[in-house]
Every structure is written in C-alpha cells, then in structure tokens.
Backbone as numpy.savetxt, mean C-alpha at the origin, in Angstrom:
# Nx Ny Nz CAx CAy CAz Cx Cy Cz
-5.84 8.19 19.17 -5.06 7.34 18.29 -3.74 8.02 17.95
-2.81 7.58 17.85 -1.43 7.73 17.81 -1.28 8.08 15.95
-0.06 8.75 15.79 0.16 9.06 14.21 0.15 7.87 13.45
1.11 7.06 14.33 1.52 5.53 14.08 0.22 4.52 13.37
-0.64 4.58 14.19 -2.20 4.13 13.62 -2.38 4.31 13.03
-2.19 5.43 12.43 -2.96 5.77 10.85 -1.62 5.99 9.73
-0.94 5.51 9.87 0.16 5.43 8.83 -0.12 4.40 7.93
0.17 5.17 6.75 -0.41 4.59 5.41 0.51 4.40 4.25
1.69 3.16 3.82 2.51 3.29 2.77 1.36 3.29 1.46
1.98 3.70 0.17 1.22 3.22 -1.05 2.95 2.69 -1.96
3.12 1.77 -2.25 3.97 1.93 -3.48 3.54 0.74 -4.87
4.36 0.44 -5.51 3.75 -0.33 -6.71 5.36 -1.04 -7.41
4.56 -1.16 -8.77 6.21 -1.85 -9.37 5.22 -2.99 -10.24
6.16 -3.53 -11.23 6.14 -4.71 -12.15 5.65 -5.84 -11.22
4.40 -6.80 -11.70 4.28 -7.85 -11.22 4.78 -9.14 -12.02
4.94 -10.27 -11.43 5.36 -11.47 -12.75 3.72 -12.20 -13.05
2.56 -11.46 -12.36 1.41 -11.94 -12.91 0.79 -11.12 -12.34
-0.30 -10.33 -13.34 -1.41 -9.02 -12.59 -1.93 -9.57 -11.51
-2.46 -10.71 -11.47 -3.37 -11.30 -10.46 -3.00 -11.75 -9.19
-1.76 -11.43 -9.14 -1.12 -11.34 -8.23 -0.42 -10.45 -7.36
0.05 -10.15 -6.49 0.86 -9.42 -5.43 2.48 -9.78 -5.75
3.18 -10.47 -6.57 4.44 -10.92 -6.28 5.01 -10.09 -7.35
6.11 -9.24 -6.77 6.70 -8.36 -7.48 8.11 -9.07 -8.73
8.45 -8.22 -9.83 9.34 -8.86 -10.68 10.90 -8.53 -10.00
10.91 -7.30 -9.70 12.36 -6.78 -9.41 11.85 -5.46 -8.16
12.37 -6.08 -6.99 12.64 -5.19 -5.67 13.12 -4.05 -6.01
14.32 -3.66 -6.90 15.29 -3.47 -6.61 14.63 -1.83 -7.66
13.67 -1.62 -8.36 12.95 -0.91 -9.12 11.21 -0.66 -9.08
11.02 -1.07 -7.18 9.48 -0.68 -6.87 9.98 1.25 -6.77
8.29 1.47 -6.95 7.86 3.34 -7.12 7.37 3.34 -5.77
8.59 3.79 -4.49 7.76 4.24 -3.23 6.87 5.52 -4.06
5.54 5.18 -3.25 4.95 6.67 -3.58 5.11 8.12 -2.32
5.24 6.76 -1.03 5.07 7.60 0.41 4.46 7.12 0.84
4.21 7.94 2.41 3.96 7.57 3.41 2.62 8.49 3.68
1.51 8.45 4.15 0.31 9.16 3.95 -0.03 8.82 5.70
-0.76 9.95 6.56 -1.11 9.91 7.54 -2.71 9.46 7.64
-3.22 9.04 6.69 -5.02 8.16 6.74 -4.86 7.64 5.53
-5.75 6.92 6.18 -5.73 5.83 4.47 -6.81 6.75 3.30
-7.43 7.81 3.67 -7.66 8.62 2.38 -6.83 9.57 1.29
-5.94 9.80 2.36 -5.10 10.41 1.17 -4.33 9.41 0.82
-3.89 7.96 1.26 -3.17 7.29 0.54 -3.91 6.36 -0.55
-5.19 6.54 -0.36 -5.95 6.17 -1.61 -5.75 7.28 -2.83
-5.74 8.64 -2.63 -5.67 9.58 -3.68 -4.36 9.31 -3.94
-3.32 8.94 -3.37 -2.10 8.91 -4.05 -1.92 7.47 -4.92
-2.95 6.62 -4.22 -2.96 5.36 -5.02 -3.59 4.94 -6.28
-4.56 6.29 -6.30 -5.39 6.40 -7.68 -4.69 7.17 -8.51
-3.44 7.97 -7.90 -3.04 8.71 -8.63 -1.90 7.72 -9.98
-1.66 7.49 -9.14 -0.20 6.48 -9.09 -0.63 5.11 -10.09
-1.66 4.99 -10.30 -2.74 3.38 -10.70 -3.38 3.92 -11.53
-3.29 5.16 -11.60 -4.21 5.99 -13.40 -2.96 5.99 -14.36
-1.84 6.44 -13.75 -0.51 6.66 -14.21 -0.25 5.68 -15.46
-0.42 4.44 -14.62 0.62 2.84 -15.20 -1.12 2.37 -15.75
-2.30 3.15 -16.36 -3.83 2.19 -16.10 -3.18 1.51 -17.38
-2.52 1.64 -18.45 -2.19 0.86 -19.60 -1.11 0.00 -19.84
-0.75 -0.72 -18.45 0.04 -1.42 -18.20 -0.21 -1.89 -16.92
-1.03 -3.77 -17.79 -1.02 -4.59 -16.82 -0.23 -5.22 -15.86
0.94 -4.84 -15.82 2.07 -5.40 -15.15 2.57 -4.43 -14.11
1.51 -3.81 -14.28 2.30 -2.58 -12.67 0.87 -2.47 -11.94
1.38 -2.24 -10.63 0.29 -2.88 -9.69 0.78 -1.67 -8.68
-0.17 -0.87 -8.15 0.15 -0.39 -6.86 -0.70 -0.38 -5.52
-0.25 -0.50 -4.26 -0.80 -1.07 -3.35 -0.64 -0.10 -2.39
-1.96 -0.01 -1.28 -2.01 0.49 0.55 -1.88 -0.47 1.08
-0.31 -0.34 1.87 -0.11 -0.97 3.27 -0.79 -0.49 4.11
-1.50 -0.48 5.10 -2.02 0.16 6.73 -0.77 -0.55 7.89
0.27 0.21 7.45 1.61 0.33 8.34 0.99 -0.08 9.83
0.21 0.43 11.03 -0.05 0.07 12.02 -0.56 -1.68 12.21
-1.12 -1.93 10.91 -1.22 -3.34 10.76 -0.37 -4.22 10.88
1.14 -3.80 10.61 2.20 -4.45 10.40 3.13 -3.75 11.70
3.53 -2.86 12.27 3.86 -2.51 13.22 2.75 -2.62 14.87
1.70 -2.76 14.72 1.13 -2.63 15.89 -0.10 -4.04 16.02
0.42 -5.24 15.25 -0.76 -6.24 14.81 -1.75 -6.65 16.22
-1.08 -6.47 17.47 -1.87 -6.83 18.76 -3.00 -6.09 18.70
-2.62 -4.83 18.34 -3.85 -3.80 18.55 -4.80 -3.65 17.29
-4.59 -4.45 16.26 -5.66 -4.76 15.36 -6.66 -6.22 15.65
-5.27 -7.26 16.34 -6.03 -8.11 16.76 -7.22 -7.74 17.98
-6.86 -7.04 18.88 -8.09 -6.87 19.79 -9.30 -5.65 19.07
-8.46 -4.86 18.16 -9.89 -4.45 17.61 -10.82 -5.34 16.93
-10.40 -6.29 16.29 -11.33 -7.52 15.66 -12.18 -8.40 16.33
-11.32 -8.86 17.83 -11.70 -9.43 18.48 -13.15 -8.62 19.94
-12.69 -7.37 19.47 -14.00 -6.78 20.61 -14.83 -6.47 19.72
C-alpha cells in the first residue's frame, strides 16, 4: 500500500448546527494535520474534540484522504 492510502486529514471548526457537518466560517477551520493511519489521526482527533468537549459548536472530523484522491480503488475494495 502506497503512503497515499493511508493518508489521514483531521481538522474541525464552528458548525451552524452540531448535528451536522456544515461549517459556519471556512475562512477560521483548525487544520490539525495530516496523519499517515487513521490511528494516529484518531489520537489527534480525540485530542483536538477533548479540547472544544464544552462547546457544542465545534466539531472535528477524519477525512481518509485516499478516499477522496484514489475513490476507484475504494470502489473495487467494496466491490471484491
């Protein structure tokens, strides 16, 4: 597997509703980084999500970057 595969963003920011994914202002998301497995970008995401735990309006999230750069090759992993 390539580095690329296992590339892992985490970042976060103000939502206009917790229950949601839709951010308030682009222009003031917290990159956290870029993590090479999605375990350490979980520790950075717990880190990062303990930070803001008393403020429902900040939300932070794992992209799986190869998901979004390499989607063929997730589709045939699903599909075999």
């Amino acid at each position: 597997m390539s580095d690329m595969s296992k590339l892992h963003l985490v970042f976060g920011g103000r939502v206009t509703d917790p229950r949601t994914l839709e951010f308030a202002d682009l222009k003031s998301m917290d990159v956290v980084g870029f993590f090479p497995d999605y375990n350490s970008a979980e520790k950075a995401w717990r880190a990062a999500a303990q930070r803001t735990v008393d403020d429902a309006e900040m939300k932070y999230v794992v992209v799986h970057m190869h998901r979004l750069l390499q989607p063929d090759m997730v589709d045939a992993a699903q599909a075999g």
